[in-house]
Structure formats: structure tokens, C-alpha cells
C-alpha positions in Angstrom: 0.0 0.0 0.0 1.6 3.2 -1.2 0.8 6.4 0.3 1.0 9.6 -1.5 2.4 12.5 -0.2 1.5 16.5 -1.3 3.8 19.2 -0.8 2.5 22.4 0.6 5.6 24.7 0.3 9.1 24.6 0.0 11.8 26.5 1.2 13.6 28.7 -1.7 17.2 27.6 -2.1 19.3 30.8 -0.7 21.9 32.3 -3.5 25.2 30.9 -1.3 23.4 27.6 -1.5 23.0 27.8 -5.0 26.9 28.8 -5.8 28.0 26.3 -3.5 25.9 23.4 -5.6 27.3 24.9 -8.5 31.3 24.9 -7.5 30.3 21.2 -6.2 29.3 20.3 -9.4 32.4 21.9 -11.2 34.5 20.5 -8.6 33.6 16.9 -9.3 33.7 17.6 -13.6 36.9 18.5 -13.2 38.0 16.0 -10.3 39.5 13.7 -13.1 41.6 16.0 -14.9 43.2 17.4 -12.2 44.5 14.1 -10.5 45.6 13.4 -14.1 47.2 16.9 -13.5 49.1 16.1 -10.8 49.6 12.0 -12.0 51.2 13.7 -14.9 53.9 16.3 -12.4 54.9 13.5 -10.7 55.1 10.6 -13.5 57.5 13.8 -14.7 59.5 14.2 -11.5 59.8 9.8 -11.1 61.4 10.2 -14.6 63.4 12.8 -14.3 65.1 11.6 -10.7 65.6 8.3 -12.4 67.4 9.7 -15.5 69.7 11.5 -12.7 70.6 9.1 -10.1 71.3 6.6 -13.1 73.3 9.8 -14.3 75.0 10.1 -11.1 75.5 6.0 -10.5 77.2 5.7 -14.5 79.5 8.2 -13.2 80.3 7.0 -10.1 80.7 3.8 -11.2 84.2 3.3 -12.1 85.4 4.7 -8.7 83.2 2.8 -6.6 83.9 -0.8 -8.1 87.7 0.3 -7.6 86.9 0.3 -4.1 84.5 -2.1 -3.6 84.5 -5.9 -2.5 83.7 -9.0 -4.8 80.7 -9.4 -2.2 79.6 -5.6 -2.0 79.4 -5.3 -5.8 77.4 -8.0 -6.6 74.9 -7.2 -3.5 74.9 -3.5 -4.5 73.9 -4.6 -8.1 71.0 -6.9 -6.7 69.9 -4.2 -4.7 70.2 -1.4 -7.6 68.6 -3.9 -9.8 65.9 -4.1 -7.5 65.8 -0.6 -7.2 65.4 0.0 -11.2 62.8 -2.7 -11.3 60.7 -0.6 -8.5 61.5 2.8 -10.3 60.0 1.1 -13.5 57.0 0.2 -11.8 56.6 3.4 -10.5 56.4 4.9 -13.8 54.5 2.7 -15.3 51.5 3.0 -12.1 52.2 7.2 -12.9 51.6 6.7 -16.4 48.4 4.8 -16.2 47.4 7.5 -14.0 48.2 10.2 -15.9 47.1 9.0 -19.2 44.3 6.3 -18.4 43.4 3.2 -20.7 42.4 3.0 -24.2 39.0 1.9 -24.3 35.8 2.4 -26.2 33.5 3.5 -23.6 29.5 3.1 -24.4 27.8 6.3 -23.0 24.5 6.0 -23.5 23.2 8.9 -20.9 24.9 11.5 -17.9 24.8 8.7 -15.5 27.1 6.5 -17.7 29.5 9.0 -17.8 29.7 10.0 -14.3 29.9 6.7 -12.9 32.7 6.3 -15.4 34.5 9.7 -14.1 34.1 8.3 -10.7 35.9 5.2 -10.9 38.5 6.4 -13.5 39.2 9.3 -10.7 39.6 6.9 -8.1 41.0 4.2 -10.0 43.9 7.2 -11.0 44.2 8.4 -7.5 45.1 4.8 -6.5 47.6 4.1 -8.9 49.2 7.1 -7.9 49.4 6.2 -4.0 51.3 3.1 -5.8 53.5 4.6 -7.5 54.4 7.0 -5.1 54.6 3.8 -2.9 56.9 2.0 -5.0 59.2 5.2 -6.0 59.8 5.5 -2.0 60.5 1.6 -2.2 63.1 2.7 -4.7 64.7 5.3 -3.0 65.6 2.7 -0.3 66.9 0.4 -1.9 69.4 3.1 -3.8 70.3 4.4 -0.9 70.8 0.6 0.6 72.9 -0.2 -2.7 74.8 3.2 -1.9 75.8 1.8 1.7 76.3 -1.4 0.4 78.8 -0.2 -2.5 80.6 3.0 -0.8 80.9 2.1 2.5 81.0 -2.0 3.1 77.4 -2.0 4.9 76.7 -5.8 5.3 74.0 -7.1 3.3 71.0 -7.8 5.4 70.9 -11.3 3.6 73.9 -12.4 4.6 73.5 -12.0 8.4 70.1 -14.1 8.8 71.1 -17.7 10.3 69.3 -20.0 7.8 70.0 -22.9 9.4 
């Protein structure tokens, strides 16, 4: 059993109320291409500190394998390997949050579209946590390698007790 209701009056919407719906709505239209915005900076900064410290490490290279043990260099290159591998990754999460996905998307109303915005929007933000996860992964395992390589630090590894 239904029951229909009648409206008798209605309070008029004030003009702050009305502005403030309005920069809500713009807020969330342009919600996806501003994370893209900043997905973009930072996919640009990743890039850019990678192309220096591997800069830096070709450099230094010479002069730190002079130095270094038959023990430190190949645990430094594991770990700097490692530490490429996450920088990769980290681009790649910044790209595909910067850019999105190819894809033929069906929009058949608003709705479609907004639903789509949404989850691209969070979908973007996410895989920029990751990759901002994943570049501060890197970072420690450079600056690992760097200990490992310049000054002798013992590789983690080799002090567990596996028996």
C-alpha cells in the first residue's frame, strides 16, 4: 500500500546555496583532470630523478667498483637492480594514472559518464598512492645499494642464520 504524499511549500534555495551546488558540481567535472594533472607532475619528477641518479650512479661507477669488495658489488647490483625494477614500476602506475586506458567506452546517458568519471578518478588516485609507494621503495633500496657499495654496509641477507 503506497501512500501519497503533497507538498505544501518549499523552502527557496538561498543564493550561497546555489553557488555552492554549483562549484560542487564543477568540482567533481573537473575532479578527473586534475588528478591526471598532478599524475602527470609526478610521473614527470619519477622520470626525471631516475634519469639523474642513473646519471649520477654511470658516473660513479668506475670509482666505486675500484673500491669495492667481490661481495659488495654484486649485492649492491641486486639491490640497484631491485631498485630499477621498483622505479620502472613506479612509472609505469604514474603513467596509467596520468594517461588512463584506451578503451571504447559506451555512454549512453549522464549517469554513464559520471559513474565512469568516478571510478577512473579513483581508480587514477590509487595508482598514484602506488606509485608513489613503489618510487619511495626505490629510493631505499638506492640508498641501501649506496651503503652497500661506498661504504662496506653488510648485506642484510647475509646476516640471517638460515640454518
Amino acid at each position: 500500500m503506497t501512500r501519497e504524499l503533497e507538498i505544501i511549500s518549499a523552502r527557496r534555495a538561498s543564493v550561497a546555496g546555489v553557488e555552492q551546488l554549483h562549484r560542487i558540481r564543477e568540482m567533481r567535472r573537473a575532479q578527473l583532470y586534475t588528478v591526471r594533472a598532478i599524475a602527470q607532475n609526478w610521473r614527470n619528477g619519477v622520470g626525471l630523478a631516475a634519469v639523474g641518479g642513473g646519471a649520477i650512479a654511470f658516473l660513479a661507477a668506475p670509482d666505486v667498483l675500484k673500491e669495492a669488495t667481490r661481495q659488495s658489488v654484486v649485492d649492491g647490483g641486486y639491490l640497484l637492480l631491485f631498485g630499477a625494477v621498483l622505479t620502472v614500476i613506479a612509472v609505469v602506475f604514474a603513467m596509467r594514472a596520468s594517461f588512463g586506458w584506451p578503451l571504447q567506452l559506451k555512454i549512453v546517458d549522464e549517469n554513464t559518464l559520471q559513474e565512469w568519471e568516478a571510478k577512473e578518478t579513483n581508480r587514477s588516485v590509487w595508482l598514484l598512492r602506488f606509485s608513489m609507494i613503489f618510487s619511495g621503495l626505490a629510493l631505499v633500496a638506492f640508498a641501501y645499494a649506496s651503503a652497500v657499495l661506498l661504504f662496506g654496509v653488510p648485506f642484510f641477507w647475509h646476516q640471517v642464520d638460515w640454518a
